[in-house]
NUKE-734277 format. One record per residue: residue number from 1; residue in three letters; x, y, z of N, C-alpha, C in turn. Coordinates in steps of 0.05 Angstrom, whole numbers, always signed. Example, Ala and Ser with C-alpha at 12.3 -4.5 7.8 and 13.67 -1.06 7.14 Angstrom:
% residues 2
   k   r    n.x    n.y    n.z   ca.x   ca.y   ca.z    c.x    c.y    c.z
   1 ala   +264   -114   +156   +246    -90   +156   +264    -66   +156
   2 ser   +257    -45   +142   +273    -21   +143   +258     +1   +157
This chain:
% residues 319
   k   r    n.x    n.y    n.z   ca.x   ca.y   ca.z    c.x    c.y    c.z
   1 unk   -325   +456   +251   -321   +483   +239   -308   +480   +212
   2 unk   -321   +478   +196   -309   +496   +160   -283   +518   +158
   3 unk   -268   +520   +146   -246   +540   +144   -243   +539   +114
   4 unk   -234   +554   +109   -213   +553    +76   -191   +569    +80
   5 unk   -172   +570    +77   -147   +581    +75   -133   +591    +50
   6 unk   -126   +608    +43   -106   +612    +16    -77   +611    +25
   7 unk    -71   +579    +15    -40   +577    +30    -13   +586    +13
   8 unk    -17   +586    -12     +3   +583    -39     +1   +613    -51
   9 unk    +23   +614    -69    +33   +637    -79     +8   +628   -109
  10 unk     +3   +609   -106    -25   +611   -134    -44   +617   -136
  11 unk    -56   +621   -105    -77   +623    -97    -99   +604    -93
  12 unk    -81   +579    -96   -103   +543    -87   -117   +553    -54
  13 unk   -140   +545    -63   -158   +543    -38   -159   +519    -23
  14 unk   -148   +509    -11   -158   +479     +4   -179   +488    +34
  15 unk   -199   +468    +17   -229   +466    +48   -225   +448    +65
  16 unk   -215   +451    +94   -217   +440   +104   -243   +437   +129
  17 unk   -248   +418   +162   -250   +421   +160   -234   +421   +200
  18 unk   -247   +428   +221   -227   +429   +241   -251   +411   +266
  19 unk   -243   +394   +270   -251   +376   +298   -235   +377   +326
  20 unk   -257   +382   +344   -236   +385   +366   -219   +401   +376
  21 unk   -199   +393   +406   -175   +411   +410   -180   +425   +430
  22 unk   -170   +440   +441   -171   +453   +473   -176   +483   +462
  23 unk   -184   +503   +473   -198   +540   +462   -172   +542   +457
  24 unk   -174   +567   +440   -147   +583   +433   -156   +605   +454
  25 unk   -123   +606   +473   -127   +623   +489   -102   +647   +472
  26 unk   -125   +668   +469   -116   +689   +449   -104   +714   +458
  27 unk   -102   +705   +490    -83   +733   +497    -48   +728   +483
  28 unk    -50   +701   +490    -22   +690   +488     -9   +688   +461
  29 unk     +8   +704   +451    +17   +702   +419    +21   +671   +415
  30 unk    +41   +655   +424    +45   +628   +422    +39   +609   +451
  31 unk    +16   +605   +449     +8   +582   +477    +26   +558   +488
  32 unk    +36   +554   +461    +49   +527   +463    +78   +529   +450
  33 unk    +95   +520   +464   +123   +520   +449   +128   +507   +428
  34 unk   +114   +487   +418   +116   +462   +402    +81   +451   +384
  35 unk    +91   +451   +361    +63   +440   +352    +71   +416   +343
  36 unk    +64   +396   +344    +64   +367   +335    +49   +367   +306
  37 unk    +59   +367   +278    +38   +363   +268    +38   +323   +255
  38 unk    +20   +311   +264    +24   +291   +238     +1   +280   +223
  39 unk    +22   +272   +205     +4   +274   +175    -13   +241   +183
  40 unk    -33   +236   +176    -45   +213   +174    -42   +201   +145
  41 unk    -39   +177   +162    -20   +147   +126    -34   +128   +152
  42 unk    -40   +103   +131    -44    +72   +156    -69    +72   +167
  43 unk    -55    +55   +186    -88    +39   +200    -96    +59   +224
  44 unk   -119    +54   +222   -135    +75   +247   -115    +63   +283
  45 unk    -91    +29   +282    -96    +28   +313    -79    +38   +312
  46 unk    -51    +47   +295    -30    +57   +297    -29    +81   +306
  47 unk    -50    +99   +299    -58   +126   +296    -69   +124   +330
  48 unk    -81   +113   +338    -85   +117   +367    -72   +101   +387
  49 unk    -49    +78   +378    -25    +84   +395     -6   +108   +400
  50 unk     -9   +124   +369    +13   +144   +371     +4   +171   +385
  51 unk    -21   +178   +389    -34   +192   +404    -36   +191   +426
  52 unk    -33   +165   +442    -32   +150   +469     +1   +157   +468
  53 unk    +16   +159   +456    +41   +163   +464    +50   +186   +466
  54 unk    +43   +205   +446    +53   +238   +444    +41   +247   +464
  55 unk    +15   +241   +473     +2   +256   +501     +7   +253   +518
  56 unk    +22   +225   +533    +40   +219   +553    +61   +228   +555
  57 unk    +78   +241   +533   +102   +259   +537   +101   +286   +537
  58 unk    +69   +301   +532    +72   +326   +534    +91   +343   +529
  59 unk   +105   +341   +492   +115   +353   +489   +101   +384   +483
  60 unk    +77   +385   +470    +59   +412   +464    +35   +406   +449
  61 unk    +28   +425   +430     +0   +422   +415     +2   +397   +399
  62 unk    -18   +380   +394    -21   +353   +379    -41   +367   +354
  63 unk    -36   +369   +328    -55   +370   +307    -53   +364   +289
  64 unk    -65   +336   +282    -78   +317   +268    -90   +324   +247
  65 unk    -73   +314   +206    -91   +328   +196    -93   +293   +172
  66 unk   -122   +295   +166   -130   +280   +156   -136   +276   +128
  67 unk   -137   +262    +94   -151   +277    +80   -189   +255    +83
  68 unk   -211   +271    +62   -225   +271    +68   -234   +237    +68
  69 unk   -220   +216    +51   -224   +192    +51   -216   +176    +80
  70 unk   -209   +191    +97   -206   +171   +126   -226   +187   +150
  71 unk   -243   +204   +137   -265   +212   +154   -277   +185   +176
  72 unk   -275   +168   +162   -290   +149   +184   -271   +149   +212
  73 unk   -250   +139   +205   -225   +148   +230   -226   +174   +242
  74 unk   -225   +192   +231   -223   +219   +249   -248   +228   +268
  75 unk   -267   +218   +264   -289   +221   +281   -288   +214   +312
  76 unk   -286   +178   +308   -278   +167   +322   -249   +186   +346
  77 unk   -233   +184   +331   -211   +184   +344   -211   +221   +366
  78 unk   -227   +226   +348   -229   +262   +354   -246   +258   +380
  79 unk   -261   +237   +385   -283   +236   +403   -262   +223   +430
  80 unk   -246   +195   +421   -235   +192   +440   -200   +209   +454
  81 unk   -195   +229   +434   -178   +242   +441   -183   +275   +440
  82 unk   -193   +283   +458   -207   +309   +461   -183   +329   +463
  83 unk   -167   +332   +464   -146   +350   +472   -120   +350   +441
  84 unk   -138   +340   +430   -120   +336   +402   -137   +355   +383
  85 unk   -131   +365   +373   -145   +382   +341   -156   +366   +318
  86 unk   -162   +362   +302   -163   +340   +277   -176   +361   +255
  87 unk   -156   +356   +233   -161   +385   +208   -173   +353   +194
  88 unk   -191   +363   +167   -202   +338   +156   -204   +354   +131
  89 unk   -187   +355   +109   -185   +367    +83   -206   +343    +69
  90 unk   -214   +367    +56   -238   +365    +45   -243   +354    +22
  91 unk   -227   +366     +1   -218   +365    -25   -195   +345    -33
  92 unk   -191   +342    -56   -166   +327    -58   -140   +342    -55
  93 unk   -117   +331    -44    -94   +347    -34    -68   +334    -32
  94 unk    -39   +346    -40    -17   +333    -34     -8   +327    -13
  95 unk     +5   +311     +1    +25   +330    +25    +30   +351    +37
  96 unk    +47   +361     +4    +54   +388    +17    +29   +408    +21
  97 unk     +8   +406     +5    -21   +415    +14    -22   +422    +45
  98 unk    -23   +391    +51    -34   +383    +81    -13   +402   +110
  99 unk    +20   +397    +94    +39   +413   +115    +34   +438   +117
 100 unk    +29   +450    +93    +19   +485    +90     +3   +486   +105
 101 unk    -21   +471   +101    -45   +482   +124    -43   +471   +153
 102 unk    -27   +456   +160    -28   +444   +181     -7   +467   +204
 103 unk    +19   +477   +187    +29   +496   +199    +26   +530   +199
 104 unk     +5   +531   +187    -12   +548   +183    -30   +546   +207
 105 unk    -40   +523   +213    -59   +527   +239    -41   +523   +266
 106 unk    -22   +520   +258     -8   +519   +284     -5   +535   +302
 107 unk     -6   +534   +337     -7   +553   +350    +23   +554   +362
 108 unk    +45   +552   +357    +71   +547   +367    +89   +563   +340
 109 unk   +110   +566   +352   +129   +571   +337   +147   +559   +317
 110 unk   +147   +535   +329   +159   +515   +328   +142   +490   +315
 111 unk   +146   +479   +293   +125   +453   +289   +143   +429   +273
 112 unk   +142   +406   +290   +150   +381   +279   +129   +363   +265
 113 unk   +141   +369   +240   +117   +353   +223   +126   +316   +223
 114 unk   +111   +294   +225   +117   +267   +223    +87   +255   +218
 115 unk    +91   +229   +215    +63   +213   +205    +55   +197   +227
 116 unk    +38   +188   +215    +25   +170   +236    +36   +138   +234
 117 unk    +48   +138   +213    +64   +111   +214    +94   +108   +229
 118 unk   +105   +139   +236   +127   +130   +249   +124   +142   +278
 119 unk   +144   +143   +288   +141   +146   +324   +172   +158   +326
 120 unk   +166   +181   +343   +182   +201   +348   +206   +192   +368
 121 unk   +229   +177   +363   +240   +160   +386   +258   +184   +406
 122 unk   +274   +198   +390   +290   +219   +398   +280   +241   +403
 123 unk   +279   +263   +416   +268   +289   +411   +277   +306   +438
 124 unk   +302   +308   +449   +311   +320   +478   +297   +351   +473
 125 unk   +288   +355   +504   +276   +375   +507   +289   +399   +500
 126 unk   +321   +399   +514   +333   +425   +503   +337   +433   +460
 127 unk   +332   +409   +455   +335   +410   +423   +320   +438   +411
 128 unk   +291   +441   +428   +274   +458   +412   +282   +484   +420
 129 unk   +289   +502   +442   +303   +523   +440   +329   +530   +420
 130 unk   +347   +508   +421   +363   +514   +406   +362   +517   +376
 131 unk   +343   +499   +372   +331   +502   +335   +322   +531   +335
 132 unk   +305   +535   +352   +288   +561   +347   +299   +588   +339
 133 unk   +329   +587   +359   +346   +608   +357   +364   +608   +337
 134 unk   +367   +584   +327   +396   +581   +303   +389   +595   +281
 135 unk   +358   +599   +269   +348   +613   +243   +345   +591   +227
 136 unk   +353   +569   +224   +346   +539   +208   +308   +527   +206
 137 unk   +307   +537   +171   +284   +539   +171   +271   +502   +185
 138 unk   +292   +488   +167   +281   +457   +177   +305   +443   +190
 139 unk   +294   +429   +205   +320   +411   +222   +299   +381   +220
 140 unk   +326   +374   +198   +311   +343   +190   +323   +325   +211
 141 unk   +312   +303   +214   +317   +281   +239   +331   +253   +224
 142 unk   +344   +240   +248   +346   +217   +223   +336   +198   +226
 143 unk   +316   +189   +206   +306   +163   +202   +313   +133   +208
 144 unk   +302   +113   +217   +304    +88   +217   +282    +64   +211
 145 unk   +290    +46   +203   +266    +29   +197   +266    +10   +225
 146 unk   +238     -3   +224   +229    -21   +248   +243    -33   +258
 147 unk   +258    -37   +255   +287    -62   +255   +313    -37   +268
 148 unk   +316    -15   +264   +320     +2   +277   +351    +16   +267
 149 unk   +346     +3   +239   +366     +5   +210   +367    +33   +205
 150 unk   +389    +51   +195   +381    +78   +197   +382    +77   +164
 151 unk   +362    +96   +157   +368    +98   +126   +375   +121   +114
 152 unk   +386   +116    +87   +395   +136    +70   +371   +165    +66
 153 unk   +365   +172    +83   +345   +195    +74   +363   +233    +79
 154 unk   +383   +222    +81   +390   +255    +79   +411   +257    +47
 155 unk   +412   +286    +34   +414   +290    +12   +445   +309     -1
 156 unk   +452   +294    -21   +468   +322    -33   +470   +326    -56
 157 unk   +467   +352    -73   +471   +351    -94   +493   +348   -119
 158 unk   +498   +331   -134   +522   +329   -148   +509   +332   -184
 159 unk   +537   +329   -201   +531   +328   -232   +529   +300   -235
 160 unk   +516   +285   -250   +517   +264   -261   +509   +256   -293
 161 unk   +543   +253   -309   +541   +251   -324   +520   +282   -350
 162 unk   +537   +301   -330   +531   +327   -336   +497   +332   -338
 163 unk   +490   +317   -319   +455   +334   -306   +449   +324   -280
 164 unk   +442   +347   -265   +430   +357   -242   +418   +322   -232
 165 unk   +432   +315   -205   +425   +291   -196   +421   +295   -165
 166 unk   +419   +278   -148   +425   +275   -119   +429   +252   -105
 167 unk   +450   +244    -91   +465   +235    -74   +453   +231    -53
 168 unk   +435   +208    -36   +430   +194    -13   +445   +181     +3
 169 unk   +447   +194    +29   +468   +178    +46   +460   +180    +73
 170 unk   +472   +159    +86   +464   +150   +119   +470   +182   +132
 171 unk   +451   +191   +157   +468   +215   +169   +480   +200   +187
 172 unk   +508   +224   +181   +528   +220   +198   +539   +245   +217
 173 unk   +534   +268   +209   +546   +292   +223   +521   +308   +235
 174 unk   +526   +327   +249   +513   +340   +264   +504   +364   +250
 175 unk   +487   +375   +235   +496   +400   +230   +491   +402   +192
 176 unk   +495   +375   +185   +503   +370   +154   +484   +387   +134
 177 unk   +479   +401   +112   +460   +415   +103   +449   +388    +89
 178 unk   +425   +402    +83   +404   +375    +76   +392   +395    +50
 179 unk   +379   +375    +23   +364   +391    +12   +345   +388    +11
 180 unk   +330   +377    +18   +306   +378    +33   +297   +354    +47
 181 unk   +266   +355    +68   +260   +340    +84   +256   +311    +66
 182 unk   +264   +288    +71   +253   +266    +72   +233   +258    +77
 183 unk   +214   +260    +65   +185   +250    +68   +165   +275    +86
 184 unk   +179   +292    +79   +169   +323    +96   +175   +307   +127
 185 unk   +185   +305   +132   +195   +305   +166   +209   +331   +170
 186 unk   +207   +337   +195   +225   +357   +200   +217   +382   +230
 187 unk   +232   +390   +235   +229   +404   +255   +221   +430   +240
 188 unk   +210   +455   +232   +205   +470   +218   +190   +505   +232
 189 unk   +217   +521   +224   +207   +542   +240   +182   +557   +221
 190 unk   +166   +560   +239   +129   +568   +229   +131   +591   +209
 191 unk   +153   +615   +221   +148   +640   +212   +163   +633   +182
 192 unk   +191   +630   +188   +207   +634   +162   +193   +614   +140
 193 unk   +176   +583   +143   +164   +563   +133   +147   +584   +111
 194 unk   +130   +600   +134   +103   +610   +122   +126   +634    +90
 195 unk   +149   +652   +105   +156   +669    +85   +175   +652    +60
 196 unk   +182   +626    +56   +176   +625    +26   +158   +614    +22
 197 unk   +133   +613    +35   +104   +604    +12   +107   +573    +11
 198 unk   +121   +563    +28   +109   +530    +37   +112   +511    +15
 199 unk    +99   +495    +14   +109   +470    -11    +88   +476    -32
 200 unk    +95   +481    -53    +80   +486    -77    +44   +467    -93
 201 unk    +28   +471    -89    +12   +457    -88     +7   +450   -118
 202 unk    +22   +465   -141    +13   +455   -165    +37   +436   -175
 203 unk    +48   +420   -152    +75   +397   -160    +57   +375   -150
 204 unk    +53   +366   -159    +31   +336   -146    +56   +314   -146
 205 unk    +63   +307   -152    +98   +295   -138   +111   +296   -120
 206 unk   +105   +284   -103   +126   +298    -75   +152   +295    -80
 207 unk   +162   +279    -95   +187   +277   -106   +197   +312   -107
 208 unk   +190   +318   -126   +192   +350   -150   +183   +365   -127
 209 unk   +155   +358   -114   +147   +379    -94   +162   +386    -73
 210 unk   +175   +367    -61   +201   +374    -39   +223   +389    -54
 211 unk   +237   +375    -77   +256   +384    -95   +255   +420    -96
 212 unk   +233   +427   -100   +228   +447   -103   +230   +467    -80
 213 unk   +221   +455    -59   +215   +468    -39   +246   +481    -37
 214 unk   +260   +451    -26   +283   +457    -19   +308   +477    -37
 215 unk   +307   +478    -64   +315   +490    -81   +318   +514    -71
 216 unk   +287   +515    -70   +278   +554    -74   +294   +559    -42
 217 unk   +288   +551    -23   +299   +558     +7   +340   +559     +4
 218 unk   +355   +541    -11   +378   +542    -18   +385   +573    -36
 219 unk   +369   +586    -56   +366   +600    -72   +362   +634    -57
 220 unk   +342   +628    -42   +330   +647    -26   +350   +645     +5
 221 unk   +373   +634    +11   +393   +645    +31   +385   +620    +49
 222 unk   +356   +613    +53   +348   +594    +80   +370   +573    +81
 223 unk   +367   +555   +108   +385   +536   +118   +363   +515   +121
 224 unk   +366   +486   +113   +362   +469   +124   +381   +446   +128
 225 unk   +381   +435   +157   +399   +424   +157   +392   +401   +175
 226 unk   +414   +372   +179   +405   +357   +193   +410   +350   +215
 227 unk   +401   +337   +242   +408   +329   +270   +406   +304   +274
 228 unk   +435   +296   +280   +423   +266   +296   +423   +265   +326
 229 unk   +407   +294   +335   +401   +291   +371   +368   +285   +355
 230 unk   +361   +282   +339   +335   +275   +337   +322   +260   +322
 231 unk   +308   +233   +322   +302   +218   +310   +286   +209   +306
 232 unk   +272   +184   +275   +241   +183   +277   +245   +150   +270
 233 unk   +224   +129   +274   +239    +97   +271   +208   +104   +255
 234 unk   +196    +87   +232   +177    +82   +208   +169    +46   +225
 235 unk   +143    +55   +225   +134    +27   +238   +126     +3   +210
 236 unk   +120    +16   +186   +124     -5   +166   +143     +7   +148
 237 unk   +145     -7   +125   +157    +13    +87   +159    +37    +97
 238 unk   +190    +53    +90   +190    +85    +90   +173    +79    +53
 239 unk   +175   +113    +48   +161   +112    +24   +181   +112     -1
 240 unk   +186   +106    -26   +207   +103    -36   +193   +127    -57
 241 unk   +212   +145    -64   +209   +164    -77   +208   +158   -114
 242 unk   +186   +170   -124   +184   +166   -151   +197   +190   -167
 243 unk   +220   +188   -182   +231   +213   -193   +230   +215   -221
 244 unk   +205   +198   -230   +199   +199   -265   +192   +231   -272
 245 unk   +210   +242   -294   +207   +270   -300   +183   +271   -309
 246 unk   +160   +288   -302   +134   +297   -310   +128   +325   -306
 247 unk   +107   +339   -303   +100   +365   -300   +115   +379   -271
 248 unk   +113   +371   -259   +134   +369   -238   +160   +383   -241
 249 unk   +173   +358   -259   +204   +363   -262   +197   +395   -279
 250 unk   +183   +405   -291   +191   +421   -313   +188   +449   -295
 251 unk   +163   +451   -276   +169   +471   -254   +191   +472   -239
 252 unk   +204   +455   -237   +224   +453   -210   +253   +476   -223
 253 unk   +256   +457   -268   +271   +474   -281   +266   +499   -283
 254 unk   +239   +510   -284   +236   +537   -284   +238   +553   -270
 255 unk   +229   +548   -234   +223   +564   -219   +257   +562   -205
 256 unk   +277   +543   -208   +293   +550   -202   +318   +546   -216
 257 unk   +330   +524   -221   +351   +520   -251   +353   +537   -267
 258 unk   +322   +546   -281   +335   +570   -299   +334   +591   -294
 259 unk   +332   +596   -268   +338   +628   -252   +361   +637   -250
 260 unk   +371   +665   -263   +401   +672   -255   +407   +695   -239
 261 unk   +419   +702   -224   +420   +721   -203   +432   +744   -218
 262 unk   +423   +762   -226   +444   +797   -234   +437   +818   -219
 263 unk   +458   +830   -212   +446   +861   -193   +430   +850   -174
 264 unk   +431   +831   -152   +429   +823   -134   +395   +818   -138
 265 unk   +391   +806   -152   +364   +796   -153   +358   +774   -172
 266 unk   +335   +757   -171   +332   +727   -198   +323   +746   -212
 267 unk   +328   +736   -245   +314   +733   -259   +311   +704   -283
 268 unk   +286   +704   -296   +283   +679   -304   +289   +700   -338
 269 unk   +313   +690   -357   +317   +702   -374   +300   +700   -393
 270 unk   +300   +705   -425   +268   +708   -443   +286   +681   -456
 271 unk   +304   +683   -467   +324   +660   -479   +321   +637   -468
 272 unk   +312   +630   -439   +306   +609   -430   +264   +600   -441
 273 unk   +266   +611   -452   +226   +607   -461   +244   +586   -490
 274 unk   +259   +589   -506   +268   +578   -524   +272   +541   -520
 275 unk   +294   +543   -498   +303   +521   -484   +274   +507   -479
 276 unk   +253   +511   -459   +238   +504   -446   +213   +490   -474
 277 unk   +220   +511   -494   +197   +502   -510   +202   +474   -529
 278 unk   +230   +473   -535   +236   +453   -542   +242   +429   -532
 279 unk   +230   +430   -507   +242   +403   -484   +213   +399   -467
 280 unk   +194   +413   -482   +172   +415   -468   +159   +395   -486
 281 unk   +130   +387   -469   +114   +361   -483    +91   +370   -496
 282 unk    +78   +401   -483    +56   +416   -485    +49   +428   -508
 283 unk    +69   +434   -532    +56   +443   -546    +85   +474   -551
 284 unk    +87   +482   -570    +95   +518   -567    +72   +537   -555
 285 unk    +64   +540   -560    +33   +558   -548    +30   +548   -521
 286 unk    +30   +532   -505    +24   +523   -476    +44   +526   -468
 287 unk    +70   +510   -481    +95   +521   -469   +108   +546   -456
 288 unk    +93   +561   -483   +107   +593   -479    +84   +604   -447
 289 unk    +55   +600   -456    +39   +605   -428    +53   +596   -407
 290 unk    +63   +568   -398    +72   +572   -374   +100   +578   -369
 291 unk   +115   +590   -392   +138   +601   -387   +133   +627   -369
 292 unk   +112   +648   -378   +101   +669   -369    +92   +674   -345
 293 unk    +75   +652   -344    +62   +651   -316    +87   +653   -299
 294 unk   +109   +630   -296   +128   +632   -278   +142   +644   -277
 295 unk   +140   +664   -295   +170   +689   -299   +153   +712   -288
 296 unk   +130   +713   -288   +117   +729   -267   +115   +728   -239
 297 unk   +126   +702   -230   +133   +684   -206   +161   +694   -197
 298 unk   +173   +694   -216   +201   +700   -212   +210   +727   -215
 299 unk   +198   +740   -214   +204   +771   -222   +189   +784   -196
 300 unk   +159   +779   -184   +143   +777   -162   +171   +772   -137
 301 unk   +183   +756   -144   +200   +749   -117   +227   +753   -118
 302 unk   +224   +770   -143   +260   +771   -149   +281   +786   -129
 303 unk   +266   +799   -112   +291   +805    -88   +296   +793    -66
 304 unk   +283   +762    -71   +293   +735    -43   +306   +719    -65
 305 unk   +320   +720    -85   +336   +706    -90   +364   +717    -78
 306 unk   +385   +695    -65   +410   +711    -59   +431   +693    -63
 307 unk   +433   +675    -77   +447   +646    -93   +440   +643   -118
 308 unk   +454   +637   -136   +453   +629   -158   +453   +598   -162
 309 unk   +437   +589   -190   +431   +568   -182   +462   +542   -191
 310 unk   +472   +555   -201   +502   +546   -217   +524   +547   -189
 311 unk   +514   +552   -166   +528   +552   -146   +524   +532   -124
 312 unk   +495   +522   -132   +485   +499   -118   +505   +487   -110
 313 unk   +513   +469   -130   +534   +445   -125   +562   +446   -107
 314 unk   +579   +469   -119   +607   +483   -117   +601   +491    -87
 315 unk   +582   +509    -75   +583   +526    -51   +561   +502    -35
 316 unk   +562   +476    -35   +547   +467    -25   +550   +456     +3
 317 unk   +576   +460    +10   +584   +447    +31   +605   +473    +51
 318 unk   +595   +496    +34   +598   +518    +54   +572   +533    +69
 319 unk   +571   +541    +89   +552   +544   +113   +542   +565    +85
């Protein structure tokens, strides 16, 4: 079956396309308490050990999303695992692409996004009621490598050397705010996910693309935060993040850095087109275009701002 979806506040179309999976039984608003989504990375045996293992725990829905260059794997695997879904994007696509549409097809409330290279070690049953109810759009897990080493993947924001940096450190507390998912992991509630408009599809950086995500959700009131009742071990290399400033970094400044909150709403000021044009690589004329475009972004959404972004740092370690 063919689909297309309009997942983004831009209006990107990603074609995917859908293999497999058990009927949607459509009396039922949510069939399943839990959607599994994981992203496909690696070798085709890994990918059907980890399917041989999530189906033996019956935690809920399994849906498998692929992009279109591992078609030869998804066929296969869709044939020998019938009770699994398999999305097969079509087009070229980021990550965050793939999480939009993947929790977008999700039939649960609830969806834990992970890959196919790591394996879900922790995950207590009572965990997922209580996420559901707290209002926490993501509940990140904590990571370990094969060896069973826990790593620095949770986040905080500090100044460094008077510009906007972030701080990696082992989790240690229960509860700790996070700024965003580590490698998009995360436990992730479907509804509030879908109401800020998911991970931005014109950041092709997952670096910037998470950065962002998480920003706007800090900005916009959301909670994400982290658990160590839940955990994920990486069966090779976690991925090491590339944070070279590119097109990327300069959305991330716009759509949120230079947003300021007055009369209880963002706005992106005209005085900031000045700043932007002179630190910009594009040109004055292109510059000023996508100053516009995004201040039409920001004006479109200006009554889910409810933080300022100069407060990031200072209010960061209050609930």
């Amino acid at each position: 079956m063919n689909t297309t979806r309009t997942i983004s506040e831009t209006g990107s179309r990603i074609p995917y396309t859908v293999l497999g999976g058990p009927r949607w039984d459509r009396v039922r608003r949510h069939p399943f308490p839990l959607t599994l989504l994981v992203l496909g990375r690696g070798d085709r045996l890994f990918k059907s050990e980890m399917l041989k293992d999530l189906l033996a725990r019956s935690l809920g829905e399994i849906l498998w999303i692929e992009e279109s260059e591992s078609s030869t794997d998804v066929e296969p695997l869709a044939r020998d695992f019938p009770q699994v879904r398999f999305l097969l994007v079509t087009d070229r696509s980021t990550a965050g692409d793939r999480v939009n549409i993947g929790i977008d097809e999700a039939r649960a409330p609830m969806v834990m996004v992970t890959w196919s290279d790591t394996r879900l070690v922790e995950f207590p049953s009572a965990l997922l009621g209580s996420m559901e109810k707290s209002g926490v759009l993501c509940s990140v897990p904590v990571a370990r490598t094969a060896r069973n080493e826990p790593i620095p993947t949770w986040q905080a924001p500090l100044w460094k050397k008077r510009r906007f940096s972030i701080a990696y450190h082992v989790p240690r507390v229960e509860g700790e705010r996070i700024l965003f998912p580590f490698d998009y992991c995360g436990l992730y509630n479907r509804l509030k996910f879908a109401q800020t408009g998911g991970y931005d599809p014109g950041i092709v950086n997952p670096y910037w693309q998470k950065l962002d995500f998480g920003l706007r959700c800090f900005l916009w009131g959301e909670r994400l935060l982290g658990t160590i009742r839940m955990s994920l071990t990486y069966t090779g290399s976690p991925p090491e993040e590339d944070t070279t400033p590119n097109e990327g970094y300069k959305k991330v400044w716009l759509k949120n850095m230079a947003v300021r909150t007055r009369r209880e709403m963002g706005v992106l000021p005209v005085w900031r087109a000045l700043d932007y044009m002179l630190h910009s690589d594009t040109g004055p004329l292109y510059a000023v275009k996508e100053f516009r475009i995004v201040r039409r972004w920001v004006r479109t959404h200006r009554f889910r701002f409810r933080r300022d972004p100069r407060d990031l740092i200072a209010g960061w370690e209050r609930p």
